[in-house]
C-alpha positions, -999 to 999 in steps of 0.1 A, spaced: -397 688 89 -402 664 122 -395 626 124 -415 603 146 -418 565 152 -452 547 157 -454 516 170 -487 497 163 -498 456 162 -475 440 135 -452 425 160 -462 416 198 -450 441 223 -437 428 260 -428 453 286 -395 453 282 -395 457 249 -417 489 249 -388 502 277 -364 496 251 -380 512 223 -386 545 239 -356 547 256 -337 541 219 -364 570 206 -352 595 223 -316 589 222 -314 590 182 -336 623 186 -372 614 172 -393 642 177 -422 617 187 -434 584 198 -472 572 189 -489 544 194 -521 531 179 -546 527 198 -559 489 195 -575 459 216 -555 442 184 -555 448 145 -552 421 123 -544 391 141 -546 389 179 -509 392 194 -492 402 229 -498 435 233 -493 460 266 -519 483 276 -518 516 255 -519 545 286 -504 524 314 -476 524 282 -472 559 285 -466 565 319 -431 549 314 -433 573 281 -434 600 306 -412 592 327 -383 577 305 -378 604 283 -376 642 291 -378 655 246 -400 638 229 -440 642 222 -460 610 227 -496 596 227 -518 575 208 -526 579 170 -554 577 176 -578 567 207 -612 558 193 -638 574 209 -658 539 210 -629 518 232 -635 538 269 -658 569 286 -647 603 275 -643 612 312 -620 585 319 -600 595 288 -598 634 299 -589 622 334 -559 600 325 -547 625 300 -541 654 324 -525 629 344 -501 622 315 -496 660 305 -490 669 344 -463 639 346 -445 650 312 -446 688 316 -469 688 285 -455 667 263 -483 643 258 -504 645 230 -542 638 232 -552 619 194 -586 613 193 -607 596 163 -639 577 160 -628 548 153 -630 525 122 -620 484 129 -651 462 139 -636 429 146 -621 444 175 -651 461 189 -674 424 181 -650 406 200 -646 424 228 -680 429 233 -679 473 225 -709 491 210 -701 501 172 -723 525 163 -728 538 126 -706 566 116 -723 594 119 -729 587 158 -694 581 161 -684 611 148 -712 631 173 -697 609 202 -664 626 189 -676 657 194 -697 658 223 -663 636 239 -637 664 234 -662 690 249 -669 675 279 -628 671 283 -622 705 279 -648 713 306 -633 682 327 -597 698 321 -602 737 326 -631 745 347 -638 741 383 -668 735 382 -673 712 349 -707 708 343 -715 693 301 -751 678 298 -748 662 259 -770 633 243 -744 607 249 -719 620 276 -724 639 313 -706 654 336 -718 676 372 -702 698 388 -662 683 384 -633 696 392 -609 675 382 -572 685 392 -546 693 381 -559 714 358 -537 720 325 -526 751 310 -548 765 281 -546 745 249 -527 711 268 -528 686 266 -523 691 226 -556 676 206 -550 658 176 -579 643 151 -565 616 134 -586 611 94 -593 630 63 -629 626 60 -638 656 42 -674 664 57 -671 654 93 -632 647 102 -618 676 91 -644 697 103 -640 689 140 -600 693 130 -609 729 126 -629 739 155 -614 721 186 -578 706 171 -542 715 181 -530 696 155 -545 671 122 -527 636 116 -537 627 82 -538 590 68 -515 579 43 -522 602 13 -505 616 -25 -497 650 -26 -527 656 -47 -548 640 -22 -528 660 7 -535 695 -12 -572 690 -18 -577 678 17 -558 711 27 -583 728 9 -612 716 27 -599 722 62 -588 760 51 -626 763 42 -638 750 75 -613 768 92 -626 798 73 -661 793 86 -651 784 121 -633 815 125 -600 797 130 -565 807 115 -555 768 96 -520 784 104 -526 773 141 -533 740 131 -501 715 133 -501 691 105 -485 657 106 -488 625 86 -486 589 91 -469 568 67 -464 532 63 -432 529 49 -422 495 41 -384 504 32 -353 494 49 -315 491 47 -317 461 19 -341 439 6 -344 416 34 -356 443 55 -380 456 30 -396 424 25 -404 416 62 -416 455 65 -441 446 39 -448 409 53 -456 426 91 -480 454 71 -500 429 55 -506 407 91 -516 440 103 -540 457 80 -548 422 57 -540 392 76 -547 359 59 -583 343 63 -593 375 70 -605 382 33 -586 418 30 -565 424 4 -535 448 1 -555 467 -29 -587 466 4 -560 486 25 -547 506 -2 -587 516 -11 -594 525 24 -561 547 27 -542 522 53 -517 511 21 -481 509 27 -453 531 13 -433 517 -15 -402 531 -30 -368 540 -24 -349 564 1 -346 587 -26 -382 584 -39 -395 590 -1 -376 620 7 -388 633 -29 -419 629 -22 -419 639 20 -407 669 -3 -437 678 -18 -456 673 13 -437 699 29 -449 720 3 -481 713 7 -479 726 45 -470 690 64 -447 696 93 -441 660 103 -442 625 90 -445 599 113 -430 562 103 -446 530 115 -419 508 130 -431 472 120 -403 453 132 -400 466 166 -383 430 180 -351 441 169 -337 480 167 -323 475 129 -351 499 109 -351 525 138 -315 531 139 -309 525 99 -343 553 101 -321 577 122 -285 574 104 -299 575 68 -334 591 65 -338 613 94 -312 640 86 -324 643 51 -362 648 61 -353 671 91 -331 691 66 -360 697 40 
């Protein structure tokens, strides 16, 4: 089982900071380093611009897999997306990973003026958006006419190997999500989830694998957890204090049972009780969990993470 390290909009994130945090990343061995794709989530906070981010990603670290978890297919032009993320597999030797999801927080699109259409066009955007990057990324001649997206006649170099940069769909929506997950992704980051949750949503991407023609076996399988743990009590309690600034900030009129309902709730339990139940997961086919890093100011939960979590999840 693989350990990686998000880092999302709980606490502001300068320059120098995000230097830090990947250069500390890869020298405790993470297997990965997301970030979440946001104009802002909660409250509005210093925040550094997500790609521009992962150029130093690139070229900081020479192990680990990086990339955002996930870019909404709302926030910029497919073609710009497929453009920069050849860039980022060409400087990394492959090691970026392309996470791609439709997108689900409003206040952010309202106030920066973005077009947030109802789900279901969304979800075709998603589509029709990973198709015309895979034309953008292997053909010479990229030509992709679809209702909402275009391209003519590119060639847009340098053109990746076959399957990189690595797609990942980020969701668990049962009809539309996981669906797409079987017939274009690499890999499938699912939302926080219970292992009967896990197993059922399993289920329905083995059936759409089945009807896709696709082998669920090829499909890497990680999940994002919120884990608002630490190494006491003090710890634990900010973990929990920076979640709900993120996901149900005060005035906003979200509550922590609102997250929990739309499967964005935190973690709760003990060391033991998370590697018991990372346990099960594994079971259930998850290769990797991926920890949010709330506190990111100060290197305390990362390197408490790596001493006393991350050998007993990579040993499962």
């Amino acid at each position: 089982m693989d350990l990686g390290i998000i880092i999302g909009e709980a606490t502001p994130l300068s320059w120098d900071r995000w230097k830090h945090v990947v250069d500390l990343v890869e020298q405790h061995g993470y297997h990965s380093l997301f970030r979440s794709d946001h104009y802002f989530n909660g409250k509005q906070k210093e925040a550094i611009d997500v790609y521009l981010s992962f150029v130093l990603a690139a070229e900081r670290t020479t192990n680990i897999r990086f990339g955002p978890l996930v870019t909404p297919v709302t926030f910029r032009e497919p073609v710009n997306v497929g453009r920069m993320a050849q860039q980022l597999d060409a400087l990394s030797g492959g090691r970026f990973v392309m996470g791609l999801g439709a997108g689900w927080y409003p206040d952010e699109h309202t106030i920066y003026g973005l077009p947030f259409p109802a789900p279901t066009e969304r979800y075709d955007r998603l589509e029709e958006a990973i198709a015309l990057m895979k034309e953008l990324w292997y053909s010479t001649s990229g030509t992709y006419e679809g209702r909402y997206y275009r391209i003519q006649g590119t060639n847009s170099q340098p053109h990746p190997p076959t399957g990189r940069p690595s797609i990942l769909i980020g969701g668990t929506g049962p009809k539309r999500t996981l669906k797409i997950v079987a017939e274009h992704g690499h890999e499938w980051n699912a939302t926080p989830m219970d292992v009967a949750a896990y197993e059922k949503a399993t289920g329905v991407l083995e059936e759409h694998c089945a009807t896709a023609g696709r082998d669920p076996g090829d499909i890497r399988r990680s999940m994002l957890i919120f884990a608002t743990i630490g190494p006491d009590q003090a710890q634990i309690d900010k973990n929990l204090r920076r979640f709900l600034d993120m996901m149900a900030p005060e005035g906003s009129g979200i509550s922590l049972e609102d997250a929990v309902a739309a499967g964005h709730g935190p973690w709760m339990g003990s060391v033991e009780q998370l590697i018991d139940h990372v346990g099960q997961l594994k079971a259930a086919g998850l290769q990797e969990v991926v920890l949010e890093h709330f506190c990111h100011e100060d290197d305390t939960f990362l390197e408490w993470v790596a001493a006393e979590i991350k050998p007993k999840i990579e040993a499962l």
